[in-house]
N, C-alpha and C positions, 0 to 999 in steps of 0.2 A: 891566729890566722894572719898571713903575711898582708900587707894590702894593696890590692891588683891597679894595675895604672891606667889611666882613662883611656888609653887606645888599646888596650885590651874589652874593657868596658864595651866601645863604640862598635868594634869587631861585633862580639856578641850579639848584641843589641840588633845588629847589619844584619846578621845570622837568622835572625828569628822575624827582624822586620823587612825583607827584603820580597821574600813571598808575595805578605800582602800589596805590593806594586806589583804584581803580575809576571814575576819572575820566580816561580813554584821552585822548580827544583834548581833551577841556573844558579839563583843566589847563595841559597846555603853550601853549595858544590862549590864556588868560586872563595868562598869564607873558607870552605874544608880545607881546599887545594891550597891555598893561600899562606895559612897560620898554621896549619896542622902540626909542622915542625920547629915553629918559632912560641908557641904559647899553649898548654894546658887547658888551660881555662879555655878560652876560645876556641881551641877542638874542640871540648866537650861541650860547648853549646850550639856548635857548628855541624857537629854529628848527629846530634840529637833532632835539631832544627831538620837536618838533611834526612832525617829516617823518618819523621813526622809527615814532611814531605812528599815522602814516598807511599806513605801509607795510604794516607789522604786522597791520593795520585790512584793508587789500588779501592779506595772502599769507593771511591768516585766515577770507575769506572762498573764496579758492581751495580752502584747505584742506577746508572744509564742503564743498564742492563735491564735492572726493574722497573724501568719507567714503562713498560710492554703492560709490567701489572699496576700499574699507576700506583707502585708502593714508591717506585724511587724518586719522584718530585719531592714527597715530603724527605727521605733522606738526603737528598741533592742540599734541601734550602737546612736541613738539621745539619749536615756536616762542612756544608759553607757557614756557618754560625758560630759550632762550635771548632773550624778550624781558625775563624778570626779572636776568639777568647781565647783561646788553649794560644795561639800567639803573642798577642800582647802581657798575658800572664808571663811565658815565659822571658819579654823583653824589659819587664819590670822587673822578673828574679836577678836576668844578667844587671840589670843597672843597678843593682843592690849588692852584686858580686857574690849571689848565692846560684848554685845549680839550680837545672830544673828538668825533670822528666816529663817528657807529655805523655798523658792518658792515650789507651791504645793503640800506641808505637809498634808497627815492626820493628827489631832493631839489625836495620842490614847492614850500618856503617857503625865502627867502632872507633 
């Protein structure tokens, strides 16, 4: 395995942690648009990141949905938790230069 160079690394990493500053889907979309054609590796962490996103975006509007049956508070605060884990996990795989897929992904981007 070749070995990927740190501004590829920091991409990635941007990818996955940009989110968690309150820029949900903007950041992994600007990572996408960005690298998509300049590096591998950073698209696929970049799409991933960006479909995670989107998911998250969908189960979280479910969730408001349920809040009518007072099921969706506890989803709201389970999937803001496990959207900040399934993130950072994924930004320590990119800082290790390994893939990583997140658990219950739509995958709309490729």
């Amino acid at each position: 395995m070749e070995e990927l160079k740190s501004d590829s690394k920091i991409w990635a990493i941007a990818a996955h942690l940009v989110p968690l500053a309150g820029f949900a889907l903007l950041g992994p979309l600007v990572v996408y648009l960005i690298k998509k054609d300049e590096d591998a590796f950073v698209r696929s962490h970049a799409s991933e990141a960006l479909n995670f996103q989107i998911s998250v975006a969908i189960y979280a509007v479910i969730s408001a949905i349920l809040i009518l049956l007072f099921v969706g508070i506890l989803m709201l605060i389970g999937l803001a938790i496990f959207a900040l884990v399934a993130s950072i996990l994924a930004a320590i795989q990119a800082s290790n230069g390994e893939r990583y897929r997140y658990p219950l992904t739509i995958r709309f981007v490729s």
